[in-house]
Structures are given as C-alpha cells and as structure tokens.
C-alpha positions in Angstrom: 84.9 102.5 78.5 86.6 104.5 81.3 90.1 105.1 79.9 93.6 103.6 80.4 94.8 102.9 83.5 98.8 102.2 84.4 98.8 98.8 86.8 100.5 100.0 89.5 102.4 96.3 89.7 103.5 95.5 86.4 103.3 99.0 84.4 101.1 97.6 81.8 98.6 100.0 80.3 95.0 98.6 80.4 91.4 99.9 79.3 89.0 100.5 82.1 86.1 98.5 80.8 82.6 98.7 82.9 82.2 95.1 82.9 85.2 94.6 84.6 84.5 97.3 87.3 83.7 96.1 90.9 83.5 97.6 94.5 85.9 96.2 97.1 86.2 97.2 100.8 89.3 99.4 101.1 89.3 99.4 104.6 89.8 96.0 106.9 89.5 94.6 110.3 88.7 96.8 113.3 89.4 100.2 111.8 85.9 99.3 109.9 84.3 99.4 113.2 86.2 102.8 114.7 86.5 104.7 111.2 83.6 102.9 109.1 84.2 101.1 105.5 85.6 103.2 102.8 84.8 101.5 99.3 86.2 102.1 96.0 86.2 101.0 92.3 88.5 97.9 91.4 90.2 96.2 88.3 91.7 93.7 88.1 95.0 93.9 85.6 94.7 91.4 82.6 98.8 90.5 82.9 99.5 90.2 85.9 95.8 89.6 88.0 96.7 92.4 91.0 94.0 94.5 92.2 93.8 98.3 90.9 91.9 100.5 93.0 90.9 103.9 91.0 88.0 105.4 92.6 86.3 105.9 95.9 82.7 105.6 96.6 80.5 106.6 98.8 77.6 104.6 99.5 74.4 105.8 101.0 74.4 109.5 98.1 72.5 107.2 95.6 68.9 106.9 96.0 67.1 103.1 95.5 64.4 102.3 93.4 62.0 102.1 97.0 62.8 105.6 98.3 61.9 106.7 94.8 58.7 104.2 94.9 57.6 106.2 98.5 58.7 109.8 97.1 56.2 109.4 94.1 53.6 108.1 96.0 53.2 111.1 98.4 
C-alpha cells in the first residue's frame, strides 16, 4: 500500500494499492517526438473512474534482467 490519495475530480480519498498502479504516457502527440515521453504512475479513482497521476518515472535508470545476465558473465 502506497497511501491515500485525494482524487483530484471528485475529492474522494482512496488507498494507493500496487495492484492498481500503472504507467501511462503523460505526454501526447508531437511534443513526444520534439521533447521525448514523460511517463508517470496512474490510478484510477474507484467513484468516479478519472485518471490520477502521482508519480513520474523515468525509464531507462532501471537495469533488466540481460544487462545483469552480461555484467555477471564478464
């Protein structure tokens, strides 16, 4: 569990569960091509259904399970 969150639509006050987390692209059309994507962290709220963005991310820091595959193997 992450906490409660405040839906920024309906005022309801909702737990962050992990299960419900997901990553949505926070940027859209051709500013992804000038400025790159932006993602962030996304719940959905369980009254009213509108998207909550509370966190950003920033893909390429964590490593995957091949670089980690090569890196032991040298």
């Amino acid at each position: 569990m992450f906490g409660r969150y405040k839906c920024h639509a309906c005022g309801r006050k909702f737990e962050l569960l992990k299960d419900n987390r997901y990553t949505v692209s926070t940027r859209g059309g051709l500013s992804i091509l000038t400025n790159g994507a932006e993602y962030g962290d996304a719940f959905d709220c369980p009254r009213c259904g509108t998207q909550n963005i509370v966190g950003s991310r920033y893909p390429g820091t964590a490593i995957s399970n091949e670089e980690v595959s090569e890196d032991e193997q040298n």
